[in-house]
N, C-alpha and C positions, 0 to 999 in steps of 0.2 A: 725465391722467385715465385710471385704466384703461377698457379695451375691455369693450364691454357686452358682448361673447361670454364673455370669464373670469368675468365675474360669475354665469353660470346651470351654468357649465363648469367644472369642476375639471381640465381637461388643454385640450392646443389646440385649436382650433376645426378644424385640418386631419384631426383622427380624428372629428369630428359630419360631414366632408364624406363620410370615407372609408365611413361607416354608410349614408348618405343614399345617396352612387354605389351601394352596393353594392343596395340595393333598385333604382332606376332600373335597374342592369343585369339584376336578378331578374325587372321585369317587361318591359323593350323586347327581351330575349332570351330567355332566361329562359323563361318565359311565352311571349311572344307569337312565338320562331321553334323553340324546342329545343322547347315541348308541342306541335309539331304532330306529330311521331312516334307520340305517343298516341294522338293524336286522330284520325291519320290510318286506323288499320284500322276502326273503325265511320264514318266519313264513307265510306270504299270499298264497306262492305257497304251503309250505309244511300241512299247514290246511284247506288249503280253505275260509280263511279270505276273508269278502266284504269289499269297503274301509267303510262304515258305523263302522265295529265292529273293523277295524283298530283306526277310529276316537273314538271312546269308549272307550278302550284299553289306549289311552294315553292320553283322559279326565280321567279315572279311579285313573291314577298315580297321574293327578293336582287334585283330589278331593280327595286323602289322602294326599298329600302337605297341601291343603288348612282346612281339619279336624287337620293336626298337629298344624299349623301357630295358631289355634286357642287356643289350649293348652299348647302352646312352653311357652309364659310367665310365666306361672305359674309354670310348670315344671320345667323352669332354677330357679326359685327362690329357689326351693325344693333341684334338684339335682344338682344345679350350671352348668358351661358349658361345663366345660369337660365332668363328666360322662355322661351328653346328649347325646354330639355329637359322643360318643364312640357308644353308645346303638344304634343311629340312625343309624350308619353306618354299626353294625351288623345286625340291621333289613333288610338294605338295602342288606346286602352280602347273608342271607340266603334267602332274599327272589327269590334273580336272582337264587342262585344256585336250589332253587324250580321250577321255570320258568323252567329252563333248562331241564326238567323231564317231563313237564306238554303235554297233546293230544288236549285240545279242550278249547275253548273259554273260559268259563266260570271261571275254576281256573288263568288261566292267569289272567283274566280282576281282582279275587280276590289279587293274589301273585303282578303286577304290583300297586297294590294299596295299598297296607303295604309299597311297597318300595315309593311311594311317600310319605307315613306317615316317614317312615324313612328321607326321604332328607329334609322335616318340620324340625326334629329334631336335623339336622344337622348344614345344610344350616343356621337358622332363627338365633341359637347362633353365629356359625363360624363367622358369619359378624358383629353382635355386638361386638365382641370382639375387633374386629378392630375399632370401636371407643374406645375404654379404652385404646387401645396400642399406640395411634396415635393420636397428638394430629391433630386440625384443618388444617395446613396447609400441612399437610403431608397424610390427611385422604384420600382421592381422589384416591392417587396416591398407597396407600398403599392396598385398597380397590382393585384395577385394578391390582395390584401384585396378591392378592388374587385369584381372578376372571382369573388368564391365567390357571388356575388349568381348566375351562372348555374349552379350545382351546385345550388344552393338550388333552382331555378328548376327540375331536371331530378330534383331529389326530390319535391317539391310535384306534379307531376303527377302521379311513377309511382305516385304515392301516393292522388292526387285522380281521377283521371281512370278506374280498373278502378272504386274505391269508386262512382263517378256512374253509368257504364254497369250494375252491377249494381240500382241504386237505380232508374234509370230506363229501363234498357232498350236500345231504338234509340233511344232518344232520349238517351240517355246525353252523345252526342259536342254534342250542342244545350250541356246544361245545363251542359258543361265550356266552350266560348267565353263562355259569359254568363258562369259566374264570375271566370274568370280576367280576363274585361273588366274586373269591378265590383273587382278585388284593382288592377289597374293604374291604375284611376281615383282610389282612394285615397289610392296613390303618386306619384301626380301630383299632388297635395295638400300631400303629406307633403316632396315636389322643391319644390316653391315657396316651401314657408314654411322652411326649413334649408337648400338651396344659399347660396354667396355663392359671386360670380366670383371673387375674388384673398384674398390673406392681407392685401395692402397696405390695401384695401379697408376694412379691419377693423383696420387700425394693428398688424400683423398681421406677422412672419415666416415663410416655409417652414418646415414641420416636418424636423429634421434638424441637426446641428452645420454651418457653411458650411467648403466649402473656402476655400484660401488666396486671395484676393481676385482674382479674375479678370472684370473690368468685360468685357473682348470678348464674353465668355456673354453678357451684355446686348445688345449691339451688332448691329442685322440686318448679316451681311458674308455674302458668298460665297468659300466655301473652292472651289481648284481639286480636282475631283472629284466636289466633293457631290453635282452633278445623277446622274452617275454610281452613287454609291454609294446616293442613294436609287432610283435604278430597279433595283437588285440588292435592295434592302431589300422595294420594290413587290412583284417579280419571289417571293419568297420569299414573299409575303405572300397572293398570287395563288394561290402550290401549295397554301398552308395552306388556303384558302378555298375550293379544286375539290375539295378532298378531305375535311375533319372534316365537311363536312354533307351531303356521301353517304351516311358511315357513321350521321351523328344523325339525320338522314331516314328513313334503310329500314331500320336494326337490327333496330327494332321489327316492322315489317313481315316480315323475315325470320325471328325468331323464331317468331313465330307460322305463317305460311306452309310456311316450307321445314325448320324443326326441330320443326314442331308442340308450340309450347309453349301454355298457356292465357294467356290474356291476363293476367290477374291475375300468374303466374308472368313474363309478359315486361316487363312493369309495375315487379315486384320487380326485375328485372335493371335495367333502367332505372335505377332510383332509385340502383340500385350505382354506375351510371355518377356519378348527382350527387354520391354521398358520396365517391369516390374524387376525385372533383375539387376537392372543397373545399382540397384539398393542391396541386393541379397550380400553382395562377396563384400565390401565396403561395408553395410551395415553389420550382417553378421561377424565381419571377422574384426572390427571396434569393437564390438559387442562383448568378442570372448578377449581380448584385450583388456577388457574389466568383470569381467564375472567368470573366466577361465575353460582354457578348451576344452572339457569335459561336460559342463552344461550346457557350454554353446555350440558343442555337434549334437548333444540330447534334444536341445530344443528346433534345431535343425530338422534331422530325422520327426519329431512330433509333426510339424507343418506338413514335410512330403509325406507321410504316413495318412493324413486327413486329405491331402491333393488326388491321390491314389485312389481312397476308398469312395471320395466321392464323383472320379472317373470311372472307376468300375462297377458302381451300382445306378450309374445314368437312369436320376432323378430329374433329365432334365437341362436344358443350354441355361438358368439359371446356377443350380450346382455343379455346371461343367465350365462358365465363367469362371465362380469362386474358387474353382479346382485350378484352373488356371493360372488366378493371382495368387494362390501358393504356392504354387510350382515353379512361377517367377519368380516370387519375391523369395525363396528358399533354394533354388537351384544351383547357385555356384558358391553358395556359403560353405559349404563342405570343403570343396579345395581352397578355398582359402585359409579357412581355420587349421585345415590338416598341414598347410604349406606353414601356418606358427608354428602349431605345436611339434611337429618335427625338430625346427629348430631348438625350442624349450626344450623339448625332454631330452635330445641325445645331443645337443651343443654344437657349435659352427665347423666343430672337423668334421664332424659327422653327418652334416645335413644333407648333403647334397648326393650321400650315398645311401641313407636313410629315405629319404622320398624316392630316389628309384626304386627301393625297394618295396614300399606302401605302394606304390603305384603298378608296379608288376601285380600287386591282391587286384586295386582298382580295372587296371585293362582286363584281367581273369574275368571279372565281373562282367563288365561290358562287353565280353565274349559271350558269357553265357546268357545276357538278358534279353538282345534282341532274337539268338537265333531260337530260344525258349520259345521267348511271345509269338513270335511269328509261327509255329508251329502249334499254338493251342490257337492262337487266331485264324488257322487254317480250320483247326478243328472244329471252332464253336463258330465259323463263318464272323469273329470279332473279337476285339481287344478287352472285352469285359475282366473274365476270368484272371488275364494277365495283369491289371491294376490293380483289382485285389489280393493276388498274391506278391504285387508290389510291396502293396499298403501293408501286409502283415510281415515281411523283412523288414522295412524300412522301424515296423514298433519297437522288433526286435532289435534293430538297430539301435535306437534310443535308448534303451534299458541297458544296454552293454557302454553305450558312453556316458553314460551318468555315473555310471561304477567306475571311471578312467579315475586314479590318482591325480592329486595336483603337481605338475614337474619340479623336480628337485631344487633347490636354490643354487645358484652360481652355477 
């Protein structure tokens, strides 16, 4: 009998997943960690925020990502993927619509940190799924479909967030957590009734031609190395993660600050960031789909490594544009790519335990880059010094994934 998915579907049910992830990842990032850049220079004015408890504030949100990353395996084994990422994305909506109410520091810094527990529980499934859907050569690319859900996510604001502050004022930064609560509570809606865990599930194939029959892909085994090569994969995952949300943190903030632009105008740059990215996770993770994941996260790292250097030695709204169009078009390459090659290197029993674990490096990272920044940015009165010590991780960064092996066959 055919599958009741082909009956309402005219193509496989693995492109209804890939629509569906890509909203979940629009609102558990998207939304609820890349708009807090907008939102952050009127919550500064309108509390009296120092950049210190700025930088705390959005370590707060990666150190509940990083407490979820840790319980996410075990949970999907319990509640499988869907009800996860349902639940993750109403923690994530109630908690901005709580935001949106809050006077002073301290429940923020609590309310922002359930909602990173929430994008743990969102995020860590969502992208496993896209190895079950997709097989190898198609994983990359479909990953990067996934992943424009946060480009979306960083136009939507720069676009939503000047429009509210104009419309409301000081209260502008209020009426932006309320909506963007009530857009994620919808999609939390919208995750529960079109996710399915597997293709099997649905009588169902991966999307993609299979390669030549290799049963071991199936089989949990330990290759000698792999503890190894996943803690260089971790280790890579870690730089990514001290450094892109430095820069998606304080840009905004710097623009306005220390290049005195108007909000609305850093707003529009912003939004550049998301349209430039819409290319990064799809282009880049096609990319290493054919030339393999170890030079297409080197040449990753190279782009934000130059995005960096040329935000921290502010030559200028010329080289702080072109810093820009790197940072977009290179920004969410990384998890995409790192979401194949997980699969490649340690194989389909293994992925989905293998990426929470890369990811526990990642949210580490994201721990320690904003509340870093924020505190040499208190120091130097600005984000200089923190771009270029971006820009010199992210080299090092590069040099270590160019040295990654190519994954094993079968």
């Amino acid at each position: 009998m055919k599958p009741i998915c082909t009956r309402f579907f005219p193509f496989h049910y693995g492109w209804v997943i890939i629509a569906t992830g890509a909203l979940v990842i629009f609102s558990c990032l998207g939304l609820a960690r890349y708009a807090y850049a907008m939102l952050l220079p009127g919550m500064q004015a309108a509390l009296g925020l120092s950049y210190q408890r700025l930088g705390l504030i959005g370590t707060a949100n990666f150190s509940g990502y990083l407490a979820a990353v840790l319980v996410t395996p075990r949970l999907a084994r319990r509640l499988r993927p869907r009800p996860l990422i349902a639940l993750g994305l109403m923690l994530i909506s109630l908690s901005m619509i709580a935001i949106s109410r809050c006077h002073g520091f301290v429940p923020i810094l609590c309310l922002y940190t359930l909602a990173g527990v929430g994008g743990g529980f969102a995020n860590i499934p969502m992208m496993a799924l896209v190895t079950f859907w997709f097989r190898s050569p198609l994983r990359g690319r479909a990953a990067g479909l996934v992943l424009c859900g946060n480009g979306c996510g960083l136009i939507f604001s720069g676009a939503l967030i000047p429009l509210l502050n104009r419309c409301y004022g000081a209260d502008g930064w209020r009426v932006g957590w309320l909506v963007l609560g009530l857009v994620s509570l919808a999609i939390a809606a919208i995750a529960a009734l079109f996710l399915r865990n597997s293709p099997a599930g649905m009588g169902l194939e991966p999307v993609g031609r299979p390669l030549p029959a290799s049963p071991a892909q199936l089989i949990p085994r330990e290759r000698v190395g792999d503890g190894a090569l996943l803690v260089r994969l971790g280790l890579l995952y870690l730089l990514f993660g001290a450094t892109f949300m430095v820069y998606g943190t304080f840009i905004v903030t710097s623009m306005i600050r220390e290049y005195g632009f108007s909000e609305a105008r850093a707003g529009l740059y912003w939004s550049w960031v998301g349209m430039f990215s819409l290319f990064s996770g799809v282009g880049f993770g096609s990319l290493s789909d054919r030339i393999g994941r170890g030079p297409g996260l080197g040449l990753v790292f190279i782009l934000q490594s130059a995005a960096y250097l040329l935000a921290g030695l502010q030559l200028g709204p010329g080289a702080l544009f072109l810093s820009i169009l790197l940072y977009g078009l290179a920004v969410f390459a990384i998890p995409a790519i790192m979401t194949a090659a997980v699969g490649d290197y340690l194989g389909l029993s293994r992925a989905a335990g293998a990426l929470a674990t890369v990811t526990v490096f990642f949210a580490a990272g994201q721990t320690i880059g904003p509340a870093g920044a924020g505190l040499l940015g208190g120091a130097w009165g600005g984000f200089a010094p923190a771009y270029l010590l971006c820009s010199l991780l992210t080299a090092v960064a590069a040099l270590l994934a160019l040295r990654l092996p190519p994954p094993p066959e079968g």
